[in-house]
DSSP file (Angstrom, degrees, kcal/mol; ACC not computed):
  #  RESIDUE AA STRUCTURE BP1 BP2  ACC     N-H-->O    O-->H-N    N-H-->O    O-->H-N    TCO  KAPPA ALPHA  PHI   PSI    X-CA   Y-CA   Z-CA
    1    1 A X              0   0    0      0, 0.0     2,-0.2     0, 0.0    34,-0.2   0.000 360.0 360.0 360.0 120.1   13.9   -3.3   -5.0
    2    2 A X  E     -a   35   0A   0     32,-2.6    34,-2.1    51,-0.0     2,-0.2  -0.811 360.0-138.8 -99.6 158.1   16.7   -0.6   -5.5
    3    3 A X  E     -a   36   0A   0     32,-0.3    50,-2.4    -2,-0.2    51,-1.9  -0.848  17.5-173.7-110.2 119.1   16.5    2.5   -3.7
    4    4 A X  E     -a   37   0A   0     32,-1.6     2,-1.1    -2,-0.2    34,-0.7  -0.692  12.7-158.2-116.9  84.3   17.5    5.9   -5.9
    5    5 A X  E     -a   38   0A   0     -2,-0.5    51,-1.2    49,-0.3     2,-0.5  -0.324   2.1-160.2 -64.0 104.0   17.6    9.3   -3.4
    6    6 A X  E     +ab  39  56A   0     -2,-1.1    34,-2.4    32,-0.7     2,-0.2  -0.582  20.9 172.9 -72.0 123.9   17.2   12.3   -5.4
    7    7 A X  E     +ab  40  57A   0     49,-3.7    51,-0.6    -2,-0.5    52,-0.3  -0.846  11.6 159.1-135.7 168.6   18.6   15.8   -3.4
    8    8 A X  E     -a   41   0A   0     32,-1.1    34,-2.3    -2,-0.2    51,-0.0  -0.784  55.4 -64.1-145.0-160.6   19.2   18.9   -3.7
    9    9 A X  S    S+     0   0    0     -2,-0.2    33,-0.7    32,-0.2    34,-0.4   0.953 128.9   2.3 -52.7 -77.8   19.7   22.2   -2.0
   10   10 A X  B    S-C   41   0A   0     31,-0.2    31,-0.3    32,-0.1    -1,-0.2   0.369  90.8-129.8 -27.9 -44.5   16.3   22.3   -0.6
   11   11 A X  S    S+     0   0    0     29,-0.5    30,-0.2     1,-0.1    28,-0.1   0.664  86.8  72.9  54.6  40.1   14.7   19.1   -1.7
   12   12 A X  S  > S+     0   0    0     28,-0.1     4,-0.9    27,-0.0     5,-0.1   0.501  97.5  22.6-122.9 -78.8   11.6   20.5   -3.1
   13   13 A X  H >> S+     0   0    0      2,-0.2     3,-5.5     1,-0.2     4,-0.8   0.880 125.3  44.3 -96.7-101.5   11.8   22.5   -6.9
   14   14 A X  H >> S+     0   0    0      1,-0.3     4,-2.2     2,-0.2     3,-1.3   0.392 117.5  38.2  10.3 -86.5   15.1   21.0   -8.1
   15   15 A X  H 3> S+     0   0    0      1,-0.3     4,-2.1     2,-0.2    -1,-0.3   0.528 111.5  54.5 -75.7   0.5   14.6   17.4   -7.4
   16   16 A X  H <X S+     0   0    0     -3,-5.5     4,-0.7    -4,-0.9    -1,-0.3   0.726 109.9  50.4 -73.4 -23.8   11.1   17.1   -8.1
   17   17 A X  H <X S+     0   0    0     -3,-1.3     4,-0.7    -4,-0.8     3,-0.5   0.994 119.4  36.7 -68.3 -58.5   12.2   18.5  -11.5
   18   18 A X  H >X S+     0   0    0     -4,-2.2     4,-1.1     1,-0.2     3,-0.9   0.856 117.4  52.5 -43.4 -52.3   15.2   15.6  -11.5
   19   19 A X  H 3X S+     0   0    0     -4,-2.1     4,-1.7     1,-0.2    -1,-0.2   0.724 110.6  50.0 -79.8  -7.4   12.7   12.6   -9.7
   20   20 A X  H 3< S+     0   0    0     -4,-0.7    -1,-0.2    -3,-0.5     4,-0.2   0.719 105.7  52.6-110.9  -4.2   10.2   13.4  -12.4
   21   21 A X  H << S+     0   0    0     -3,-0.9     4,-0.5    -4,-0.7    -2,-0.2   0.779 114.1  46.4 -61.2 -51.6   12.9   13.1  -15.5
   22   22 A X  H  X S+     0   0    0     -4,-1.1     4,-2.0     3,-0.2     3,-0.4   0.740 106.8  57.4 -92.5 -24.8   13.9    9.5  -14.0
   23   23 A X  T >< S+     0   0    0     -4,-1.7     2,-3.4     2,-0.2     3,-2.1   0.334 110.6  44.0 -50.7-135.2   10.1    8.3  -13.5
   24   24 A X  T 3> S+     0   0    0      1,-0.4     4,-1.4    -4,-0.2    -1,-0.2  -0.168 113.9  48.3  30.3 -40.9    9.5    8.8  -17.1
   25   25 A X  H 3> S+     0   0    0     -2,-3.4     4,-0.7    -4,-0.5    -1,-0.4   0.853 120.0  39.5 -86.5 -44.7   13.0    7.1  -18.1
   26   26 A X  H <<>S+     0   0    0     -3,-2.1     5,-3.1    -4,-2.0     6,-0.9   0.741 113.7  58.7 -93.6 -13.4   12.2    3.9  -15.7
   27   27 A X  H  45S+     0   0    0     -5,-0.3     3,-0.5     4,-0.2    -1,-0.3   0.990 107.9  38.9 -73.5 -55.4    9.0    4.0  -16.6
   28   28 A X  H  <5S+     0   0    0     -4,-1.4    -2,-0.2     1,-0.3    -1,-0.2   0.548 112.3  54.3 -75.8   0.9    9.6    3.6  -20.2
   29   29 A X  T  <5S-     0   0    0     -4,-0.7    -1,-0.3     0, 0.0    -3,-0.1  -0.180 121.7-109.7-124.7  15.5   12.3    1.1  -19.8
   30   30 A X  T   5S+     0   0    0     -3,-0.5    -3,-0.2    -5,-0.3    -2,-0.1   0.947  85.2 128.6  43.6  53.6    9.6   -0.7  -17.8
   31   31 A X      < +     0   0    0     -5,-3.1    -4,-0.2    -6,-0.1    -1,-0.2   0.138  26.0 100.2-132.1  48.3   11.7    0.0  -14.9
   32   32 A X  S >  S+     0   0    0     -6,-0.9     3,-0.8    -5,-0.3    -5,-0.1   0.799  75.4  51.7 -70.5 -60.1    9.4    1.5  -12.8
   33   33 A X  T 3  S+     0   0    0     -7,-0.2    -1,-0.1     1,-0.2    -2,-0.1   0.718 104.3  54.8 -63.6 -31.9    8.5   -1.7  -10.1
   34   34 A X  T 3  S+     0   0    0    -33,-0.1   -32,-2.6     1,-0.1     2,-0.5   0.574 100.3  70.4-106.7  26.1   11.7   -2.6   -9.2
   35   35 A X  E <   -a    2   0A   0     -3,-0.8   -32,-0.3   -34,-0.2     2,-0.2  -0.949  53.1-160.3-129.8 127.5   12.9    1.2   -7.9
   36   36 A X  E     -a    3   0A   0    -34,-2.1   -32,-1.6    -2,-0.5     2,-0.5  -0.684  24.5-165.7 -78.1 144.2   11.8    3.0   -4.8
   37   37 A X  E     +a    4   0A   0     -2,-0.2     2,-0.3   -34,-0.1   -32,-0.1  -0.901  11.5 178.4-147.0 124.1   12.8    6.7   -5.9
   38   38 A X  E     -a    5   0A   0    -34,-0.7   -32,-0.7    -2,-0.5    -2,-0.0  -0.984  12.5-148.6-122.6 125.6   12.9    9.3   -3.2
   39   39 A X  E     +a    6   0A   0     -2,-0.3     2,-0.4   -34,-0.2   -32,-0.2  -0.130  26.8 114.2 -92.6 158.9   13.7   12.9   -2.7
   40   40 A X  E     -a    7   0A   0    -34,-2.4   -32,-1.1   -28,-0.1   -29,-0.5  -0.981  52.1 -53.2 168.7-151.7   14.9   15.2   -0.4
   41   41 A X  E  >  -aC   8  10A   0     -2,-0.4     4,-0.6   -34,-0.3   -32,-0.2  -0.622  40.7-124.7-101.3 141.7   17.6   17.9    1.0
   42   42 A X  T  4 S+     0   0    0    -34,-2.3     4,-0.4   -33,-0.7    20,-0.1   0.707 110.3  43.5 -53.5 -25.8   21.7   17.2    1.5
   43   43 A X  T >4 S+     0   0    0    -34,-0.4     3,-3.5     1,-0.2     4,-0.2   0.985 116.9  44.4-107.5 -57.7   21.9   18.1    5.1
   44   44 A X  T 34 S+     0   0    0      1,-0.4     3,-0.2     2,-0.1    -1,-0.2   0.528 113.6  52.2-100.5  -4.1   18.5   16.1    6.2
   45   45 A X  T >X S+     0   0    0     -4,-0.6     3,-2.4     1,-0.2     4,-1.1   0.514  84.8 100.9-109.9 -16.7   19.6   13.0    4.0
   46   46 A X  T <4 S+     0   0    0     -3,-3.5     3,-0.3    -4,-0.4    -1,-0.2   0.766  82.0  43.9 -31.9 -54.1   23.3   12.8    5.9
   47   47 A X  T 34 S+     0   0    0     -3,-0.2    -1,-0.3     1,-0.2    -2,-0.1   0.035 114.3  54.2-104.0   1.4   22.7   10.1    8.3
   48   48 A X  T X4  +     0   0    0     -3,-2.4     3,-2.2     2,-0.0    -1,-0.2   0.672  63.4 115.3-124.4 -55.1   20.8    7.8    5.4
   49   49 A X  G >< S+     0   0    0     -4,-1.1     3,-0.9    -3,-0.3   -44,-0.1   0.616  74.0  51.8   5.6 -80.9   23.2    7.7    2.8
   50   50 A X  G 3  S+     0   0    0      1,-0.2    -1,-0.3     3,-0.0     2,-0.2   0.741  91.3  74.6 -61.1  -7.4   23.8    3.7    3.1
   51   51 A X  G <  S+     0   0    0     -3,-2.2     2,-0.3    16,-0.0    -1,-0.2  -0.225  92.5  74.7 -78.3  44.6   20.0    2.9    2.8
   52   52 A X    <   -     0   0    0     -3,-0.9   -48,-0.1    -2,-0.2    16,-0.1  -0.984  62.6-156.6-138.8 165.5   20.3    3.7   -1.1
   53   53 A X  S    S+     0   0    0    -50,-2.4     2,-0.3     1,-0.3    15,-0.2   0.753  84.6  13.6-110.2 -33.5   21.8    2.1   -3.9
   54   54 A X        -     0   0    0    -51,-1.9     2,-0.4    13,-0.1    -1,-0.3  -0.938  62.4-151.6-158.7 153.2   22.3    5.2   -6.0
   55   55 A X  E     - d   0  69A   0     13,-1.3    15,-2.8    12,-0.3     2,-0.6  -0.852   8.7-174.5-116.8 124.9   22.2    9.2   -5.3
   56   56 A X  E     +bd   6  70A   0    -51,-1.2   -49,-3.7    -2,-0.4     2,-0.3  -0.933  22.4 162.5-119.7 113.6   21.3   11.7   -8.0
   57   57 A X  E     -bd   7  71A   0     13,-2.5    15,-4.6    -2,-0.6    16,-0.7  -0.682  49.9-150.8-131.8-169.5   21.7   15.0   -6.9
   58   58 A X  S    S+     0   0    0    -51,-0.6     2,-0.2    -2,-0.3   -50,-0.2   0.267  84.2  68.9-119.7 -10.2   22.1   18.8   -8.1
   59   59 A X  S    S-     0   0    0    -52,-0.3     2,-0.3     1,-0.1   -52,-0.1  -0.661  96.5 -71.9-119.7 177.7   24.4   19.6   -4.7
   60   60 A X        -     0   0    0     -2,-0.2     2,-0.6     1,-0.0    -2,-0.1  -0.527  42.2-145.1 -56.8 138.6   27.5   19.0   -3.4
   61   61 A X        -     0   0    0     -2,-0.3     4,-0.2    -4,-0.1    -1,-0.0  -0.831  21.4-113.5 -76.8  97.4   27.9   15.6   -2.2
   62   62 A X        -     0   0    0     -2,-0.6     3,-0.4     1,-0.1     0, 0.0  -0.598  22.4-127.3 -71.8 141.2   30.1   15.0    1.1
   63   63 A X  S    S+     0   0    0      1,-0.3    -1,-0.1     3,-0.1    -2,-0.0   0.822 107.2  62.9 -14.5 -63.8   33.4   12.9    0.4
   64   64 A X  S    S+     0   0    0      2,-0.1    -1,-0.3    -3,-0.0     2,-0.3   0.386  74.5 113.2 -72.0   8.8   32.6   10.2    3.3
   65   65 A X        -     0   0    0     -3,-0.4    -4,-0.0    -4,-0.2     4,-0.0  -0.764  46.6-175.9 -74.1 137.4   29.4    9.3    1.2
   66   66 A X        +     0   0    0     -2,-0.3     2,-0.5     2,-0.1    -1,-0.1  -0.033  52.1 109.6-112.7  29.7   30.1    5.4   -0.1
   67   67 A X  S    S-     0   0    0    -16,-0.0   -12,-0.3   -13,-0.0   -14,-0.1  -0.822  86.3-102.2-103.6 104.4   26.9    5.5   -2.1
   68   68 A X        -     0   0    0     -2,-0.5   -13,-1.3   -15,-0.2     2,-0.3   0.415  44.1-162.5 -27.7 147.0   27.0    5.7   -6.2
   69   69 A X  E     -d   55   0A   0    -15,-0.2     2,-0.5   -13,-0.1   -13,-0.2  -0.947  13.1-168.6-149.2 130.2   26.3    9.5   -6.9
   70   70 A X  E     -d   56   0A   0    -15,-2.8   -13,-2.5    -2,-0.3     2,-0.1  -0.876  27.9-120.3-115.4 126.6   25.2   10.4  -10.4
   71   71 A X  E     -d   57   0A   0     -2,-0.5   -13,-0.2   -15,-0.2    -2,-0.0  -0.782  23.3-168.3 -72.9 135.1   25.3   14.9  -11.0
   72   72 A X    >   +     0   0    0    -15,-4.6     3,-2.6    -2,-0.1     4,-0.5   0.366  59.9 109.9 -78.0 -27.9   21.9   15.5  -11.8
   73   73 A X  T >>  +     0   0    0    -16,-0.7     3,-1.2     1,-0.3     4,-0.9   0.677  69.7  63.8 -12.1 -66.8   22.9   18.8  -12.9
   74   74 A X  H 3> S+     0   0    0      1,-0.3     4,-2.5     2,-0.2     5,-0.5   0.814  90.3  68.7 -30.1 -59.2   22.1   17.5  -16.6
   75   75 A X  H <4 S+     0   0    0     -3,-2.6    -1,-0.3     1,-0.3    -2,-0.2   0.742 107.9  37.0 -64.8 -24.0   18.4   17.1  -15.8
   76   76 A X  H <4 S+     0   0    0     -3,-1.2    -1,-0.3    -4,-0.5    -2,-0.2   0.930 112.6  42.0 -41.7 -65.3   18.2   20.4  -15.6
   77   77 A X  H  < S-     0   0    0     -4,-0.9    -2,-0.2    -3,-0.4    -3,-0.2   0.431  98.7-127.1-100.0   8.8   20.0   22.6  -17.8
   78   78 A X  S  < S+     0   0    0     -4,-2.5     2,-1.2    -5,-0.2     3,-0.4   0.480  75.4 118.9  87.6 -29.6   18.9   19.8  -20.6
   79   79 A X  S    S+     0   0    0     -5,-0.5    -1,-0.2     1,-0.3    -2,-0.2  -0.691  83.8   3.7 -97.4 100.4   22.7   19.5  -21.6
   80   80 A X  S  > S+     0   0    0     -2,-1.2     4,-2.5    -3,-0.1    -1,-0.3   0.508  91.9 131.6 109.7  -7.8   24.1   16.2  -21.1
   81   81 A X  H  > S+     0   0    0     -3,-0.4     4,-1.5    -7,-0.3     5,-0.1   0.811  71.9  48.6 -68.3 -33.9   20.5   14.6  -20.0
   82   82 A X  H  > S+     0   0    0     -4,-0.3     4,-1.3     1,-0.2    -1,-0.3   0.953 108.4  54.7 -64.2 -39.6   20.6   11.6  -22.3
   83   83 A X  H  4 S+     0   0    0      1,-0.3     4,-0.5     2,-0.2     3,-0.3   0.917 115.4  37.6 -76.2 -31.3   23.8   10.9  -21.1
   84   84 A X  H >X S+     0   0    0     -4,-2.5     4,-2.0     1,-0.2     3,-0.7   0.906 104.1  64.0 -64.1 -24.0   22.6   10.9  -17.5
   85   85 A X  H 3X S+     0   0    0     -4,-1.5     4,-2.1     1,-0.3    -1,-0.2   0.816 111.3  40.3 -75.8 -15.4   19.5    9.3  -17.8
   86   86 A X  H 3X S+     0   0    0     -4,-1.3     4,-1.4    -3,-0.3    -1,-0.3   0.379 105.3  64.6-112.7  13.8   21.5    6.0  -19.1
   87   87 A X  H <4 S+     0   0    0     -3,-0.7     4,-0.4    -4,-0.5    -2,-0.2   0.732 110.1  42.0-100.4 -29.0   24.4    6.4  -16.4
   88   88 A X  H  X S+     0   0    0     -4,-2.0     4,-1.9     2,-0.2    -2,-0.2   0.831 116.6  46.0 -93.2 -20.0   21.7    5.8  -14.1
   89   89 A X  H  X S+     0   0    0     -4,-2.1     4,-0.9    -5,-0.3     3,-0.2   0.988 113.8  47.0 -47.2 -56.8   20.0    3.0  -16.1
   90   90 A X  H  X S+     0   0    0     -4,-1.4     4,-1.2     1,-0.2    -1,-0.2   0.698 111.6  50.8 -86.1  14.1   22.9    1.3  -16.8
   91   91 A X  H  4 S+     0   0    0     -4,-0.4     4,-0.5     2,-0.2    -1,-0.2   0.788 110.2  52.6 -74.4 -51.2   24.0    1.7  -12.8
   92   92 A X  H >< S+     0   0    0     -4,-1.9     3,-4.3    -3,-0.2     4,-0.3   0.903 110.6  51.6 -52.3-106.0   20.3    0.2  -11.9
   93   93 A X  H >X S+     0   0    0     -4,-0.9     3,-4.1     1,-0.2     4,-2.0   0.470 106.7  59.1  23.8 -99.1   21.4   -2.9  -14.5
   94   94 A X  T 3< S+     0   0    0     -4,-1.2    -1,-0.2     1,-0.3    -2,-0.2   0.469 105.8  34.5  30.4 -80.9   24.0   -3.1  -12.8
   95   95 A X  T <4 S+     0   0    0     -3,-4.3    -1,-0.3    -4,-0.5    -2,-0.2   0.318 105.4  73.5-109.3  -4.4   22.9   -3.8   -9.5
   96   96 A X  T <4        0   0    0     -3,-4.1    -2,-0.2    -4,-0.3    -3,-0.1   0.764 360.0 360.0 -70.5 -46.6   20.0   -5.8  -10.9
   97   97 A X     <        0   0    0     -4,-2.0    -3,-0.1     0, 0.0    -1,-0.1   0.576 360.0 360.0 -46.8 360.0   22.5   -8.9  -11.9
């Protein structure tokens, strides 16, 4: 099972907007079962980092993170979304092989 954190500023509006863009996408690509996908805030997620396989966020990111980090940004503003939604598919892929 990969592990996908979704953050933001806050961890509430933002990345619920973002975690509920990538259900939809793993769902339809019947990849729904094999991902835990979890939300939250940059500061409270610091110490976590390596229990995930890939990070989609909306915030800054610290350097010292070694965990794949996709901008989320896209899932927002609409601009760029396809192209995210399959940077984290094919990143999942990936990490399935």
């Amino acid at each position: 099972m990969k592990k996908v954190l979704v953050i933001c500023g806050a961890g509430v509006a933002t990345s619920t907007a973002v975690i509920e863009k990538l259900k939809s996408r793993l769902k339809d690509r019947n990849l729904l079962d094999e991902v835990e996908l979890h939300q939250g805030k940059v500061i409270d997620s610091d110490h976590n980092w390596e229990n995930y396989d890939i990070i989609v966020s909306t915030t800054y990111v610290p350097e010292h993170v070694q965990v794949d980090v996709v901008d989320g940004v896209p899932l927002l503003t609409g601009m760029g979304e396809e192209d995210v939604l399959e940077q984290v598919e094919e990143r999942l892929q990936e990490q399935f092989s």
